[in-house]
C-alpha positions in Angstrom: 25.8 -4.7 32.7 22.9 -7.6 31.5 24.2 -10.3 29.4 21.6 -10.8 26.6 21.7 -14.6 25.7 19.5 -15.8 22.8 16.4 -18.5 22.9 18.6 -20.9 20.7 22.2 -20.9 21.6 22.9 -21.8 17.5 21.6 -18.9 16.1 25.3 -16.8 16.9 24.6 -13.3 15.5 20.8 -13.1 14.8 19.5 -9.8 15.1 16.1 -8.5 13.6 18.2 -6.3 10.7 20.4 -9.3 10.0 18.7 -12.2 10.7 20.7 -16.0 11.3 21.1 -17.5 8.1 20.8 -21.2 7.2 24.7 -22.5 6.3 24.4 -23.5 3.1 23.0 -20.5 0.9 22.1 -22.6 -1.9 19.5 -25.0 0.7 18.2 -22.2 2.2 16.9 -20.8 -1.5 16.0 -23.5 -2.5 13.3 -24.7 0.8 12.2 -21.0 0.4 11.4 -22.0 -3.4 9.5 -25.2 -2.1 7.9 -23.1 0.0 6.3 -20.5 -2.0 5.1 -23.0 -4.0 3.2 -24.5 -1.3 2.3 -21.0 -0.3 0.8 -20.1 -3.6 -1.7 -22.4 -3.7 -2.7 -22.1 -0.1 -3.0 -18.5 -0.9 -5.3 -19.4 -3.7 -7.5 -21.4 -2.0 -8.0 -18.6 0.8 -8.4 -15.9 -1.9 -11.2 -18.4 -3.3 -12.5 -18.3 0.4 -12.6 -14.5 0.9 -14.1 -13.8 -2.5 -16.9 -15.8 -1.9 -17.6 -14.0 1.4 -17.8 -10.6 -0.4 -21.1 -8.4 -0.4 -20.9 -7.0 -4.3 -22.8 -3.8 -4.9 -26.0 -4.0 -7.0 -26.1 -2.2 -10.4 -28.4 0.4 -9.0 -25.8 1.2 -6.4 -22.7 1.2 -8.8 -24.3 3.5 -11.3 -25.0 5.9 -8.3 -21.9 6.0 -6.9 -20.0 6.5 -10.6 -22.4 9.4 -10.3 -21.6 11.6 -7.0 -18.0 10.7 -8.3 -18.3 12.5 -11.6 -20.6 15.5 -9.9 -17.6 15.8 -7.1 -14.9 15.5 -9.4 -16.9 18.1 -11.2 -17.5 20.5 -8.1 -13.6 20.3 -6.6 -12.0 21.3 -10.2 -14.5 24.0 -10.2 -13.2 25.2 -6.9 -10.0 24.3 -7.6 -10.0 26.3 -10.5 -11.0 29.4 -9.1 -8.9 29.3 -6.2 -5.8 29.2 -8.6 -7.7 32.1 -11.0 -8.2 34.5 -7.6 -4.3 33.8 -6.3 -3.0 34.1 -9.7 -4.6 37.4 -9.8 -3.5 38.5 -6.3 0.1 37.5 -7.1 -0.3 39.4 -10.1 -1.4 42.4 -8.7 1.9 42.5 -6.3 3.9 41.7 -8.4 2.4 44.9 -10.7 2.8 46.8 -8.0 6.0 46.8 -7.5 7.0 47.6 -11.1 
């Protein structure tokens, strides 16, 4: 058999489903509180950053995109339609049958 030893010899029982907790529950909440705080406006700041990179469609484009999606939403629950109508009949018709 291997012996498995962990990187830090403190962290007794970590394992990726159960991860080593800090000691004291109560400091370990609350640095995760000061953290997200810190977090949130970092996050904001990138969000900032990554809109501004954004190519936004033109009004031409969005207009003709809204478009094909009407005339395809049009065409499938056409098809769609049908297709139900034609196996409704067949199952229909077996089922008559059989009477």
């Amino acid at each position: 058999m291997v012996e498995h030893r962990s990187p830090k010899p403190g962290a007794v029982g970590s394992s990726p489903s159960t991860p080593a907790m800090i000691k004291r529950r109560k400091e370990y909440v609350m640095s995760k509180a000061v953290a997200k705080k810190k977090n949130l406006a970092q996050f904001v700041r990138e969000v900032r950053q990554e809109t501004a990179k954004v190519t936004w469609p033109s009004r031409k484009e969005s207009i003709t995109t809204t478009i094909m999606v009407f005339i395809m939403v049009f065409f499938m629950s056409t098809f769609l339609f049908l297709a139900d109508w034609v196996i409704s009949a067949v199952i229909q018709f077996i089922l008559g049958a059989g009477a």
